[in-house]
ZAVO-889255 format. One record per residue: residue number from 0; residue in one letter; x, y, z of N, C-alpha, C in turn. Coordinates in Angstrom, 1 decimal. Layout:
BEGIN
{NUM, "a", {X, Y, Z}, {X, Y, Z}, {X, Y, Z}};
...
// end
This chain:
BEGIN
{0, "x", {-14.7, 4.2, -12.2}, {-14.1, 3.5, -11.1}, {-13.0, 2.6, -11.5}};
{1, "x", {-13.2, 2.1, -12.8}, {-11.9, 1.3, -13.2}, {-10.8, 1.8, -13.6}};
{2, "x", {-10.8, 2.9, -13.5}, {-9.4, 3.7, -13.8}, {-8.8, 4.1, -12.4}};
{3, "x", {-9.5, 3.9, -11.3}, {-9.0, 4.2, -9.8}, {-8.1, 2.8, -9.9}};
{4, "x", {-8.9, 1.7, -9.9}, {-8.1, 0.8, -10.0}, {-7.1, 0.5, -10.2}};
{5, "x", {-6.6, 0.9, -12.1}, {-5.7, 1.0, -12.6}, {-4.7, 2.0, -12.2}};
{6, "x", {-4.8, 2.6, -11.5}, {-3.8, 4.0, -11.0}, {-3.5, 3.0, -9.7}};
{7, "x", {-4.6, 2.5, -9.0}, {-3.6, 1.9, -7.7}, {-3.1, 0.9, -8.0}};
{8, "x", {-3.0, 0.0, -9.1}, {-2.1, -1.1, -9.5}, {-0.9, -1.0, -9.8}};
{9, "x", {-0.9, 0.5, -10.4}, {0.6, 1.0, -11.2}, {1.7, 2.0, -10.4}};
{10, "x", {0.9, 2.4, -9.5}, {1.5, 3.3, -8.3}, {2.6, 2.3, -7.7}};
{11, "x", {2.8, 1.5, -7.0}, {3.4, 0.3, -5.9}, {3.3, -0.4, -6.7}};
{12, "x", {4.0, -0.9, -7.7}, {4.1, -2.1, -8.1}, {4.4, -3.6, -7.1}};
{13, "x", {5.8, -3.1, -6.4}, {5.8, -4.1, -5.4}, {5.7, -4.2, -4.0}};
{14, "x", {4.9, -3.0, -3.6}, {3.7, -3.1, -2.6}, {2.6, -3.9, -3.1}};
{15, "x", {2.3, -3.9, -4.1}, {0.9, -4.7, -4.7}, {1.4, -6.2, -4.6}};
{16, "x", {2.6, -6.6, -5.2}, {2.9, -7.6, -5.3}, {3.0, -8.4, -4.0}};
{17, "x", {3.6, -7.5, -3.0}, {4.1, -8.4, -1.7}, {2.3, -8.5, -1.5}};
{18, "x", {1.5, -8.1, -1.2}, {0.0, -7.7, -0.4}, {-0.5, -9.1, -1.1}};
{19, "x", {-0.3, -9.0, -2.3}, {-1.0, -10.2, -3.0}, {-0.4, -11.5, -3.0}};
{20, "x", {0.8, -11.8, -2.8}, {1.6, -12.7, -2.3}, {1.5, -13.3, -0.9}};
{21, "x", {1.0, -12.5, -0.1}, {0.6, -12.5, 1.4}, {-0.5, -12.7, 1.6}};
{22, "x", {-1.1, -12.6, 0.6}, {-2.6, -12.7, 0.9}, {-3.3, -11.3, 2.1}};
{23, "x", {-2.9, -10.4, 2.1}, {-3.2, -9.5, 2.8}, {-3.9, -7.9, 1.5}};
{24, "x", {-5.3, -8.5, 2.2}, {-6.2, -7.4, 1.2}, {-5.8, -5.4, 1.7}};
{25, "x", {-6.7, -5.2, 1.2}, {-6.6, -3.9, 1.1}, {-7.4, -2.9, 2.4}};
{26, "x", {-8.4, -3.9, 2.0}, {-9.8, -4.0, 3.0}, {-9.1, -4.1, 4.4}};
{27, "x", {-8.1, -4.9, 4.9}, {-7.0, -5.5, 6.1}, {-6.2, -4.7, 6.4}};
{28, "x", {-5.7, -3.9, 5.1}, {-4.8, -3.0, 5.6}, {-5.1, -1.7, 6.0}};
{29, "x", {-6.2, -1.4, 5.2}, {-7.1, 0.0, 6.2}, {-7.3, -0.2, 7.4}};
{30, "x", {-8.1, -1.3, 7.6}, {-8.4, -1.4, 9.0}, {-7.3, -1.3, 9.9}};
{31, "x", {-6.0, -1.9, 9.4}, {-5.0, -1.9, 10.6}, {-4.3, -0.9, 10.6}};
{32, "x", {-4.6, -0.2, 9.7}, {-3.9, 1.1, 9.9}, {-5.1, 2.3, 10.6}};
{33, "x", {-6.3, 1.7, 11.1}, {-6.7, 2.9, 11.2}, {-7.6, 3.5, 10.1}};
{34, "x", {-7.8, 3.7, 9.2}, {-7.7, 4.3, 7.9}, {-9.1, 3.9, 7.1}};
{35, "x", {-9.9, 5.2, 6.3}, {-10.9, 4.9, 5.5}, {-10.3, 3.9, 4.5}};
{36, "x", {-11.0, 3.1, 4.1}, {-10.7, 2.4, 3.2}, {-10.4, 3.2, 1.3}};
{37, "x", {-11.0, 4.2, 1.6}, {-11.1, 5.2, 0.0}, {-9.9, 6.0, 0.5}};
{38, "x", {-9.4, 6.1, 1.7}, {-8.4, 6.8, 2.1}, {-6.9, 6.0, 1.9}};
{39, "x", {-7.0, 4.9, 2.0}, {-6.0, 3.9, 1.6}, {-5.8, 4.1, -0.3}};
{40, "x", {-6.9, 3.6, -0.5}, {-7.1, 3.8, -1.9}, {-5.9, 4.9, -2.8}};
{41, "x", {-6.6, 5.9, -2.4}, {-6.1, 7.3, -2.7}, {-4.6, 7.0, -2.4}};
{42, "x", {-4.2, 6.9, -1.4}, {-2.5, 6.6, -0.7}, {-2.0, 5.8, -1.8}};
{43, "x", {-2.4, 4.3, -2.4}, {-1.8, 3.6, -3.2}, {-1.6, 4.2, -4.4}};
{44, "x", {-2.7, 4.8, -4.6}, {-2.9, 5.3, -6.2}, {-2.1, 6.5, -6.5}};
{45, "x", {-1.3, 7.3, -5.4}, {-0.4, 8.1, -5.3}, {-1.0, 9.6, -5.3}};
{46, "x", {-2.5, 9.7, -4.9}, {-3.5, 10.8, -4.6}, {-3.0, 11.3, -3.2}};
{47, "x", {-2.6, 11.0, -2.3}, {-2.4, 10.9, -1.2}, {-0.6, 10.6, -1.1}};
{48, "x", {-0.3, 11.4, 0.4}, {1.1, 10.4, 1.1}, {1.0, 9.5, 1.9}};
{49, "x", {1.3, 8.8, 2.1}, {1.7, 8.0, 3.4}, {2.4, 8.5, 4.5}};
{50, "x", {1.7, 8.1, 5.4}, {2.8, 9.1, 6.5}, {4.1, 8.1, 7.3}};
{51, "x", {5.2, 8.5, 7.6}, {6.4, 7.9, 7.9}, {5.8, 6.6, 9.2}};
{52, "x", {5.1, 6.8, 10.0}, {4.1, 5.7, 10.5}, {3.6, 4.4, 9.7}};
{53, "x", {2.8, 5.2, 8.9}, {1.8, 4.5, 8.0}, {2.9, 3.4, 6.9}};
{54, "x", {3.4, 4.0, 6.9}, {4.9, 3.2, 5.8}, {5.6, 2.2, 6.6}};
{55, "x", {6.0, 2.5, 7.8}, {6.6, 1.8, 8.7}, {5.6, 0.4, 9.1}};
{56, "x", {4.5, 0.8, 9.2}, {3.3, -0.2, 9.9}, {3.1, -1.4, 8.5}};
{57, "x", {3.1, -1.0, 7.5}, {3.4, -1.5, 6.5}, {4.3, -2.4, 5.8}};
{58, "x", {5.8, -1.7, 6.1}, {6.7, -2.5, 5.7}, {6.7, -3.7, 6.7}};
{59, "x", {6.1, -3.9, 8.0}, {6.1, -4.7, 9.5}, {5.8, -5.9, 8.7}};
{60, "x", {4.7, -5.6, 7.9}, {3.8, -6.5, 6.9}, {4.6, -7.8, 6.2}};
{61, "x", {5.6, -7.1, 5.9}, {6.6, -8.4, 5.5}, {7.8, -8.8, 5.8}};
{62, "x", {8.0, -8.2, 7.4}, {8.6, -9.1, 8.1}, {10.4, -8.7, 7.7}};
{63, "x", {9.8, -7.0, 7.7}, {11.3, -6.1, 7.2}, {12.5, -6.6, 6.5}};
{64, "x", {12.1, -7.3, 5.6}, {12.9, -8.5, 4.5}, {13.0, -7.2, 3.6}};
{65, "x", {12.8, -6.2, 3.0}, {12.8, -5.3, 2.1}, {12.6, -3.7, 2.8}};
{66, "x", {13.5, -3.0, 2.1}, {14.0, -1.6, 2.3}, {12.6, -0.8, 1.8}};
{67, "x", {12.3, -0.4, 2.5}, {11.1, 0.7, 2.8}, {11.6, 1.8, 1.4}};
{68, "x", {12.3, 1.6, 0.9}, {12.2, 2.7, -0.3}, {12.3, 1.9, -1.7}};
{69, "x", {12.0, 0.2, -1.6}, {11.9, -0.3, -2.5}, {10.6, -0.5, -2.6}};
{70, "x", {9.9, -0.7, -1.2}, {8.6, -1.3, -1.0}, {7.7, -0.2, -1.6}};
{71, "x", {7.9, 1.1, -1.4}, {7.2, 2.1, -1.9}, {8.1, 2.8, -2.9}};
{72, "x", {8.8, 2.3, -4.0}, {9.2, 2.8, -4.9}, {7.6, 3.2, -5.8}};
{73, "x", {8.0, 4.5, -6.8}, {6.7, 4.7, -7.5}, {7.1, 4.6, -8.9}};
{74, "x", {6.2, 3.5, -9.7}, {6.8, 3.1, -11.0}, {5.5, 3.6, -11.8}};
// end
């Protein structure tokens, strides 16, 4: 399990950053998207895509101050 972790930490670096900066968990963002929570998971950890929705409902998150292909850059 702690290597799921580490895969969704390194996937979004500054998706992780803004969520944690905001105080907005992970647990918050499944729900508002709709979304299993292991299904979110997977998405961050780059198991999964995001869909052009799912990305958009996201970047809403911070108040579209940053370009949607920075927010999901994959490092």
């Amino acid at each position: 399990m702690r290597e799921n972790i580490k895969d969704v930490m390194e996937m979004y670096k500054e998706l992780e950053k803004r969520m944690a900066y905001m105080g907005i968990s992970k647990k918050k963002m499944a729900a508002d998207l709709n979304m299993n929570y292991g299904t979110l998971l997977a998405k961050l950890g780059g198991k999964s895509h995001f869909t052009l929705d799912e990305a958009l409902t996201i970047q809403s998150y911070f108040a579209d101050d940053i370009a949607i292909e920075e927010l999901f850059k994959a490092e």
